[in-house]
N, CA, C and O atoms as a MOPAC input file, in Angstrom:
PM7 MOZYME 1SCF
protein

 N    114.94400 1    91.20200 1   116.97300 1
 C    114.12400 1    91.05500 1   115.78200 1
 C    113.78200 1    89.59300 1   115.50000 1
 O    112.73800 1    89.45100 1   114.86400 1
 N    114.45900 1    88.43100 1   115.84800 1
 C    114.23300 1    87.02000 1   116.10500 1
 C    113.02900 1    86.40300 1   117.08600 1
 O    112.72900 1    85.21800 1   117.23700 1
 N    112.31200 1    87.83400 1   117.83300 1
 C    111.45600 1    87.34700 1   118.62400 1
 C    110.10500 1    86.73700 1   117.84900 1
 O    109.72800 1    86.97000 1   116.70000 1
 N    109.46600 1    85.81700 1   118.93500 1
 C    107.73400 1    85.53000 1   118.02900 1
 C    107.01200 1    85.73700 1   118.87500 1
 O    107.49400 1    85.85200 1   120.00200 1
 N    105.73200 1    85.85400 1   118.71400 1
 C    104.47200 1    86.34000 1   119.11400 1
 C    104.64600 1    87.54100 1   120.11600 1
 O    104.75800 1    87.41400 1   121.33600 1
 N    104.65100 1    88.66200 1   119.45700 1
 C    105.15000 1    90.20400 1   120.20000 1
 C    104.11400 1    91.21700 1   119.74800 1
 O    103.75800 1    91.14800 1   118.57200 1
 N    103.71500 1    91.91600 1   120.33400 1
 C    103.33300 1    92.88700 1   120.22300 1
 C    104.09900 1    94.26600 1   119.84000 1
 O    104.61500 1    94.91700 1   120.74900 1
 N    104.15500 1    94.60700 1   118.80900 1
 C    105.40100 1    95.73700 1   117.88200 1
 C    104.41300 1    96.98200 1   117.95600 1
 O    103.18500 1    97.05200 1   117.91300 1
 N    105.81400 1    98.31700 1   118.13500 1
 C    105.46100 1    99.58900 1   117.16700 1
 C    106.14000 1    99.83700 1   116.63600 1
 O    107.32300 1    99.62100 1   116.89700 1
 N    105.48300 1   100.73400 1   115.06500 1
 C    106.05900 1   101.53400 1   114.60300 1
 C    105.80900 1   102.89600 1   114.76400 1
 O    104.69900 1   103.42600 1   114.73300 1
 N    107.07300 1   103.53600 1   114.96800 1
 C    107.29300 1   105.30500 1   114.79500 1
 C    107.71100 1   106.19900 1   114.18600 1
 O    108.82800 1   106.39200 1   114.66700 1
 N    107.52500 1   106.97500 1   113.33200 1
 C    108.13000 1   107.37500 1   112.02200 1
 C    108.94300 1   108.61700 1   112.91200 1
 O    108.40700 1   109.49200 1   113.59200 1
 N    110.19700 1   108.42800 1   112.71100 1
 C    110.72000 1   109.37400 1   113.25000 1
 C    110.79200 1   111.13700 1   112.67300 1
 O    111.45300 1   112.05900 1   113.15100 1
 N    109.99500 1   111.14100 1   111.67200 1
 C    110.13900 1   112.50400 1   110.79100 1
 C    109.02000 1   113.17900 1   111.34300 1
 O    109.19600 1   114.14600 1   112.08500 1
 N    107.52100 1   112.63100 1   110.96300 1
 C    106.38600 1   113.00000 1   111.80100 1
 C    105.88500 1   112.30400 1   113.24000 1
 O    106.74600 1   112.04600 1   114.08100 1
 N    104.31300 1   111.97200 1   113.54000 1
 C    104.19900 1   111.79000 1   114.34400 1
 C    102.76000 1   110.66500 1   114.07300 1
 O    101.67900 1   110.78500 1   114.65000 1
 N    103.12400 1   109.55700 1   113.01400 1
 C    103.11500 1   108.63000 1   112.17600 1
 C    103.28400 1   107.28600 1   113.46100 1
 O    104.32800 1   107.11300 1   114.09000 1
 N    102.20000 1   106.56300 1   113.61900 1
 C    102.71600 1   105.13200 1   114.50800 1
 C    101.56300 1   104.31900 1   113.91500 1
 O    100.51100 1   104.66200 1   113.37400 1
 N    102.14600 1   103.04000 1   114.21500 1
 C    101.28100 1   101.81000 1   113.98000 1
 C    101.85100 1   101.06800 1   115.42200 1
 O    102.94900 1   101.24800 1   115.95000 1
 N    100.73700 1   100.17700 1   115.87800 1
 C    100.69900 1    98.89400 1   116.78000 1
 C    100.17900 1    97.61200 1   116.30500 1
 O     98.97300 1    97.54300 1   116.06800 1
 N    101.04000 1    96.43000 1   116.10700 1
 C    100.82300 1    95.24500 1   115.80000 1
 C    101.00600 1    94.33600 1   116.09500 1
 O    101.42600 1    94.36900 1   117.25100 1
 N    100.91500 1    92.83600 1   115.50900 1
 C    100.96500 1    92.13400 1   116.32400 1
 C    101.48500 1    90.88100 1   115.60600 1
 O    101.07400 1    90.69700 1   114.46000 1
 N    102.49900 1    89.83200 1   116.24300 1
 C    102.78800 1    88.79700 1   114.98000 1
 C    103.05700 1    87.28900 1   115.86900 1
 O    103.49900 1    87.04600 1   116.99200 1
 N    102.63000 1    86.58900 1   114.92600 1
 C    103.01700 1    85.03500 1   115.93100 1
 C    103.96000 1    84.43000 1   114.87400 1
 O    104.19900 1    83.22800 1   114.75700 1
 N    104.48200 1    85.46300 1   114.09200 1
 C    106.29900 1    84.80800 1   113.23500 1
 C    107.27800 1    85.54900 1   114.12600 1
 O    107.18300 1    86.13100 1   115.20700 1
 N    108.19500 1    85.32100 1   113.31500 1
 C    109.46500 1    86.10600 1   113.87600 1
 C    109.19900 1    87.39600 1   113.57100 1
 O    108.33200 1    87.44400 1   112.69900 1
 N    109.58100 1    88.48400 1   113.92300 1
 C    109.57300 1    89.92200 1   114.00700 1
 C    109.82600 1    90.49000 1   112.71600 1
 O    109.06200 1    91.17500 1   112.03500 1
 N    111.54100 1    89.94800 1   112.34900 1
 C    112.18000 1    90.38000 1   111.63100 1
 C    111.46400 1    89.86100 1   109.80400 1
 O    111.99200 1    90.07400 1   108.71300 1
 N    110.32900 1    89.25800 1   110.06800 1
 C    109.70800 1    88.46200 1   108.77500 1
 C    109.04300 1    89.30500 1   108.94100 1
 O    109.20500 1    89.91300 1   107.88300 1
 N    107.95700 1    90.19400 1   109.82100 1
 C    107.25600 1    90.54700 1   109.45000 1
 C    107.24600 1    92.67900 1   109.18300 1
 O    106.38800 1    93.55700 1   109.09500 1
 N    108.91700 1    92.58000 1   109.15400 1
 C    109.43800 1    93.84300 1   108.86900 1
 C    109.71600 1    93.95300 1   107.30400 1
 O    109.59000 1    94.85600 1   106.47700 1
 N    109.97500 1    93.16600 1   107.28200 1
 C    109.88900 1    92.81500 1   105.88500 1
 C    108.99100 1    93.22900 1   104.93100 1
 O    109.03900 1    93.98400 1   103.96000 1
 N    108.09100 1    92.48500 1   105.49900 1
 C    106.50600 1    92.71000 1   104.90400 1
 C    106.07500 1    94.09100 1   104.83100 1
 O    105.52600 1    94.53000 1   103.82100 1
 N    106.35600 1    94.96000 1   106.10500 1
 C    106.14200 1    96.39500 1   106.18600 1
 C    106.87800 1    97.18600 1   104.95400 1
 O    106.37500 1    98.15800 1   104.39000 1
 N    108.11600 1    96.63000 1   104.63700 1
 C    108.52800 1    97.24900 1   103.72400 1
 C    107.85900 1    97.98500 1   102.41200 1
 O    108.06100 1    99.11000 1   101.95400 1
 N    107.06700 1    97.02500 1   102.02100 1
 C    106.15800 1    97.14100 1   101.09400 1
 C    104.36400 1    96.95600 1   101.03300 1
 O    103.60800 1    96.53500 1   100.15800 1
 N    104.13600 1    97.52400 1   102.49600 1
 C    102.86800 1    98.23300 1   103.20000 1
 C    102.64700 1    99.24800 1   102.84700 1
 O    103.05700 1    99.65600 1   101.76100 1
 N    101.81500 1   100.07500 1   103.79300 1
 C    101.78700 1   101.79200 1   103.87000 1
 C    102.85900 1   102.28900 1   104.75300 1
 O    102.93100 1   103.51800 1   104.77200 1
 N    103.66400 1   101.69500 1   105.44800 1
 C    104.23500 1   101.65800 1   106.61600 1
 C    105.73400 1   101.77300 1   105.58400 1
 O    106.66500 1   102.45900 1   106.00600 1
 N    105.84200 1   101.13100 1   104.38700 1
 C    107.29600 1   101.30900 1   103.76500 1
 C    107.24800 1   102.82500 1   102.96500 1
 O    108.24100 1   103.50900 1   102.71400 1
 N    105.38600 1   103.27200 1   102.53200 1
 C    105.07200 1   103.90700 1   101.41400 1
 C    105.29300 1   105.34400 1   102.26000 1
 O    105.60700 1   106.37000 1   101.65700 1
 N    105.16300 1   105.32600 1   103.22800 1
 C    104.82000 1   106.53500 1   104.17600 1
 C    106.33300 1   106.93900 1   104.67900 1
 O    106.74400 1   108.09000 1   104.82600 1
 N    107.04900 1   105.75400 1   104.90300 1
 C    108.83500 1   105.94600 1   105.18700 1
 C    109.72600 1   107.02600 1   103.85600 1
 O    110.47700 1   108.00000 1   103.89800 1
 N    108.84300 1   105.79700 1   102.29000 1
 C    109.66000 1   106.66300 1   101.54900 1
 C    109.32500 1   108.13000 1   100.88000 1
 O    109.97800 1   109.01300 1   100.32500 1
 N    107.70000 1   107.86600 1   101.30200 1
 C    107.47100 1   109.31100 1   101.21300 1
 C    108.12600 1   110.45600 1   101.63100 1
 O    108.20100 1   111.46400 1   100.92800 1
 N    108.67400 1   110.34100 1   102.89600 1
 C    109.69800 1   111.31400 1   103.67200 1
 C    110.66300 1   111.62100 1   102.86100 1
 O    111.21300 1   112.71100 1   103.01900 1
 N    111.09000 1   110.74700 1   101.81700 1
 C    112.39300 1   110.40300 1   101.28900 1
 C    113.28700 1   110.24800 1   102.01600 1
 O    114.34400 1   110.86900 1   101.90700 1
 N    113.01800 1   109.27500 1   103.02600 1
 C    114.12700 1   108.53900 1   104.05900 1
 C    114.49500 1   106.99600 1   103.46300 1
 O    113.77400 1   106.36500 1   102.69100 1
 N    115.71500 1   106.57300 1   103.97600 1
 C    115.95200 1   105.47000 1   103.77200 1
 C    114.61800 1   104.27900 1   104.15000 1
 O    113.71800 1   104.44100 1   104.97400 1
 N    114.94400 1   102.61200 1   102.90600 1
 C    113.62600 1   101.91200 1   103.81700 1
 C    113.88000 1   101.17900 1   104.89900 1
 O    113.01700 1   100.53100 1   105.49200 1
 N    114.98400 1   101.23600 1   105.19400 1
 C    115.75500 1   100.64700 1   106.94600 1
 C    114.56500 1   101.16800 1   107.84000 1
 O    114.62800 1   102.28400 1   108.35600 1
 N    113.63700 1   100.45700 1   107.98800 1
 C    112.60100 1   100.91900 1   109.13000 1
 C    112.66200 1   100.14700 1   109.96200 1
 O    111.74400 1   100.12500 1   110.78200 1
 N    113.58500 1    99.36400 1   110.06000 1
 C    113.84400 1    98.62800 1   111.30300 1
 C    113.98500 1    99.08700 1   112.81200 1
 O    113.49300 1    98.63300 1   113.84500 1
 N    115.07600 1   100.45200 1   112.49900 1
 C    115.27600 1   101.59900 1   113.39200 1
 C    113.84000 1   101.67400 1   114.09200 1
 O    113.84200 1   101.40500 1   115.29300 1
 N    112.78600 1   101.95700 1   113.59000 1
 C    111.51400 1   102.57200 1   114.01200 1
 C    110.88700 1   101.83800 1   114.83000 1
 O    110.14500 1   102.26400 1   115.71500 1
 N    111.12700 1   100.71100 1   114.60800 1
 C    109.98300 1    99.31700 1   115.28400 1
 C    110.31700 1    99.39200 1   116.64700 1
 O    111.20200 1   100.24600 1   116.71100 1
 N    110.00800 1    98.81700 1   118.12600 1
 C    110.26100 1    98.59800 1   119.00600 1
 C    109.04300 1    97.60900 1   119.64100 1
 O    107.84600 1    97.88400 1   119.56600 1
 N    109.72000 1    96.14500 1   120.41700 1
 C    108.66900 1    95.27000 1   121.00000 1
 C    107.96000 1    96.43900 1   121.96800 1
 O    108.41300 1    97.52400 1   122.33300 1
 N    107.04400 1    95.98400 1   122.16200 1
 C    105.95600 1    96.75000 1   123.50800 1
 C    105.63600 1    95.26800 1   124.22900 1
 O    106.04200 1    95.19500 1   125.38800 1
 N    105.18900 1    94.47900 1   123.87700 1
 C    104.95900 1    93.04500 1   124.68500 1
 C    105.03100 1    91.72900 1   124.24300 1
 O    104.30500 1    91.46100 1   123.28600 1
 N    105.68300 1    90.89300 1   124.67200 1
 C    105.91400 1    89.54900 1   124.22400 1
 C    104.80600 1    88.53200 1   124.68400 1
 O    104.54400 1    88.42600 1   125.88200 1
 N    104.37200 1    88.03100 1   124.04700 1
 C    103.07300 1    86.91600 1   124.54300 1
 C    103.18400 1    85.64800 1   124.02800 1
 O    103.89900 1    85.35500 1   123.07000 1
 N    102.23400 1    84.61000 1   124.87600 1
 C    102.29500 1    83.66000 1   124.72300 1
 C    100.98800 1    82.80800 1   123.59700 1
 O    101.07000 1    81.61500 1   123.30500 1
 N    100.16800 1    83.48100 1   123.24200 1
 C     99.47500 1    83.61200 1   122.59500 1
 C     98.91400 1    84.99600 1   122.15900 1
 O     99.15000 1    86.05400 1   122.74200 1
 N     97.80500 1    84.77600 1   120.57500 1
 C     96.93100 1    85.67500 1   120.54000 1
 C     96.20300 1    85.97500 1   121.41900 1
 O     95.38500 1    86.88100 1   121.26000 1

């Protein structure tokens, strides 16, 4: 979660709910941020915990945009 400039998903593990993104911070800053997205709104909709950290996974690390 300390990585920078990565290419991320999210997967909602209840449905069949994903996002692909992209960040040139650290990872874990920009999970954060999801928290209180559609991406936190759609987690607690489930009425699941907002630990969506679980969900995320790198797909590619880059050296630029």
């Amino acid at each position: 979660m300390s990585q920078q400039c990565v290419v991320y998903k999210f997967e909602c593990d209840l449905c069949d709910a994903g996002y692909v993104g992209y960040t040139c911070r650290h990872l874990y800053q920009r999970l954060e941020e999801h928290k209180n997205s559609e991406i936190g709104k759609h987690v607690t909709g489930h009425g699941a915990d907002k630990n969506i950290s679980k969900n995320f996974k790198i797909l590619k690390k880059c050296k630029s945009k």
